[in-house]
C-alpha positions as CSV (number, residue, x, y, z in Angstrom):
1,X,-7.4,-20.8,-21.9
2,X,-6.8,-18.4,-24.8
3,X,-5.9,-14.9,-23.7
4,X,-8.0,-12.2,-26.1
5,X,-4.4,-11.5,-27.9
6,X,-4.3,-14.4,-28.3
7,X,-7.6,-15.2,-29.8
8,X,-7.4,-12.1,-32.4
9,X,-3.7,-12.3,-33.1
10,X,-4.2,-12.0,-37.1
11,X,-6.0,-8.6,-37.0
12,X,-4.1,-7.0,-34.1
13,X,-1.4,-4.9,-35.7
14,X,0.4,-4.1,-32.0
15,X,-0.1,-3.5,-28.6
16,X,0.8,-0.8,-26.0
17,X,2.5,-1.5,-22.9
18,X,3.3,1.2,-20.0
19,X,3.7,2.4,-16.6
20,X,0.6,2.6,-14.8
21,X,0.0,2.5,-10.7
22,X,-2.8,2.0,-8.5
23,X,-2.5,3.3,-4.5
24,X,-3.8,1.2,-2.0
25,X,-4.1,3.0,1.0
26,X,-5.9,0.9,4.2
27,X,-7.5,2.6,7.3
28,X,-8.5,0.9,10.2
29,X,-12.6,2.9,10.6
30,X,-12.6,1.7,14.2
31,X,-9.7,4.2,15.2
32,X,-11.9,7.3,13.9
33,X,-14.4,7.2,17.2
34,X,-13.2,7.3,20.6
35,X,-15.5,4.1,20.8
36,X,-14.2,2.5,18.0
37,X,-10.3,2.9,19.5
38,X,-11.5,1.2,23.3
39,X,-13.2,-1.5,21.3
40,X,-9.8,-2.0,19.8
41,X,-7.7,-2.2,22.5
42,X,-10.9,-3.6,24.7
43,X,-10.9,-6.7,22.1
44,X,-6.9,-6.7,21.8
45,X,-6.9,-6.9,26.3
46,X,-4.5,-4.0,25.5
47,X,-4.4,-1.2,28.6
48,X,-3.8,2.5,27.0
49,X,-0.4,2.4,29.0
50,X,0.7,-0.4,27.0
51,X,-0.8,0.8,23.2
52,X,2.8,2.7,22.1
53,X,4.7,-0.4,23.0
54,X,2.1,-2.3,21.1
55,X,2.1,0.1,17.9
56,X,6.2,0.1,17.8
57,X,5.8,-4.1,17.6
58,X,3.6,-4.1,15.2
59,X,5.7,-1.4,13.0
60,X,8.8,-3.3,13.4
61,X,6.8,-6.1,12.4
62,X,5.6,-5.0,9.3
63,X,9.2,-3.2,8.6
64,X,10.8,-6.5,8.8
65,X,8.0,-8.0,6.4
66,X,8.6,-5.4,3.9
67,X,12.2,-5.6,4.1
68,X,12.0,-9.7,3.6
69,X,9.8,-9.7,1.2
70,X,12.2,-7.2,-1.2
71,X,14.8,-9.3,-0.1
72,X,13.2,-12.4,-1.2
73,X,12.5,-11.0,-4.3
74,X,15.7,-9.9,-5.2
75,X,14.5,-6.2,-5.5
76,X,15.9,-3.1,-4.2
77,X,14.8,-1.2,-1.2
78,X,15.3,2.3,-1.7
79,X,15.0,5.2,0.8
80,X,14.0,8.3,-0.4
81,X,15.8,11.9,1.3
82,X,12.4,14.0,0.5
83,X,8.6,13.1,0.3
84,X,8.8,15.5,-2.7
85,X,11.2,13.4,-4.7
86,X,9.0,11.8,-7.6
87,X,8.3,8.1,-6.9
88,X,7.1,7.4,-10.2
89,X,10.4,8.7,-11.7
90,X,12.8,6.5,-9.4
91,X,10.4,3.1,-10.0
92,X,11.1,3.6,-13.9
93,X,14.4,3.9,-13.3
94,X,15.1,1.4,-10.9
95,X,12.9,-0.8,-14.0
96,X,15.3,0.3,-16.5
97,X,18.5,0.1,-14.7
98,X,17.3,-3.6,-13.2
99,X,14.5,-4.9,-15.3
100,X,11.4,-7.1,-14.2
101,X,8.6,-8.5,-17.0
102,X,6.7,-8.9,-14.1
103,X,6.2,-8.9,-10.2
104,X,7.8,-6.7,-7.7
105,X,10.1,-3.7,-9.4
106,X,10.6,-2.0,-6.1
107,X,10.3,-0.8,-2.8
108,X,10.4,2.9,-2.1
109,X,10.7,4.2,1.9
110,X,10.1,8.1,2.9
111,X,9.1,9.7,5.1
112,X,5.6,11.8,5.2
113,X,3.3,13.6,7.3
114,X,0.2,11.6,8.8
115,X,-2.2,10.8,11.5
116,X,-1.3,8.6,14.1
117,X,-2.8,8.1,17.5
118,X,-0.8,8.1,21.1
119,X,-1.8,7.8,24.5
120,X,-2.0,11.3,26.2
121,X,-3.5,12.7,29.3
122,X,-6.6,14.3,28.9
123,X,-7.8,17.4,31.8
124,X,-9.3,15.2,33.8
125,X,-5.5,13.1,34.3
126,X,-6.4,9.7,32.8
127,X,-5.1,8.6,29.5
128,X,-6.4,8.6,26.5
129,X,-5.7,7.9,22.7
130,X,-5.7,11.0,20.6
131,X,-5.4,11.5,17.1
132,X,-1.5,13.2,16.8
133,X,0.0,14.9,13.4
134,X,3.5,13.7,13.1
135,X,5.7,12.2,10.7
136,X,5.7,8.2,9.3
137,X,7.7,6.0,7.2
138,X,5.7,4.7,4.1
139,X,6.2,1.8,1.9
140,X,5.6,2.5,-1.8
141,X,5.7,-1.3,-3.1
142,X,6.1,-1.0,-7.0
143,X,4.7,-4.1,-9.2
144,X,5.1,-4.9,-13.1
145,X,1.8,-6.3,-14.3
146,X,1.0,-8.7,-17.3
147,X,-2.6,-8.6,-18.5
């Protein structure tokens, strides 16, 4: 198959190539309705009591994924000290000091504020899972693109 460069190579003079990015952000819906969260853990046979054990398994699990999958790729996992430290600025230089054409160039860690939920007594005594403001560890995966 015959790429359009590829098709029109005699009257294309050059081409541009640059940084771009697009965020993927995911959001489990259910966990915005008191509902939607019981359903969860209804559907999951998960008991409120148990939902922070849960969540910590399934953190470590997805920190060891990230980790192996850098690893794998021979790219560098890199820890940020501040969430206002530019992430663009240290993906082009970890591009330029440890180039890629394409595929993974790195993976940036920080931690940020955010929304997380934890089991907490509500007036009445019983438990319940409440929307909490703390701080997280994100993943910022950076990829190299060929179109």
């Amino acid at each position: 198959m015959n790429t359009i460069l590829e098709q029109f190579q005699k009257k294309i003079n050059g081409t541009f190539a640059f940084f771009d990015r697009m965020i993927i952000k995911g959001y489990l819906f259910p966990f915005f309705s008191v509902s939607g969260r019981m359903y969860f853990l209804s559907q999951m046979n998960l008991l409120l009591k148990d939902f922070s054990a849960y969540a910590n398994q399934m953190t470590n699990d997805l920190v060891s994924y990230v980790e192996k999958m850098a690893a794998k790729e021979g790219r560098p996992l890199v820890y940020l000290s501040s969430s206002q430290i530019s992430k663009e600025e240290n993906a082009r230089k970890i591009l330029l000091e440890n180039p890629v054409e394409q595929g993974l160039i790195c993976i940036l860690s920080v931690v940020e504020g955010c929304q997380t939920l934890q089991p907490v007594k509500n007036s009445s005594g019983l438990l319940e899972l409440r929307s909490v403001t703390r701080k997280c560890k994100y993943y910022y995966s950076n990829f190299a693109h060929r179109f």
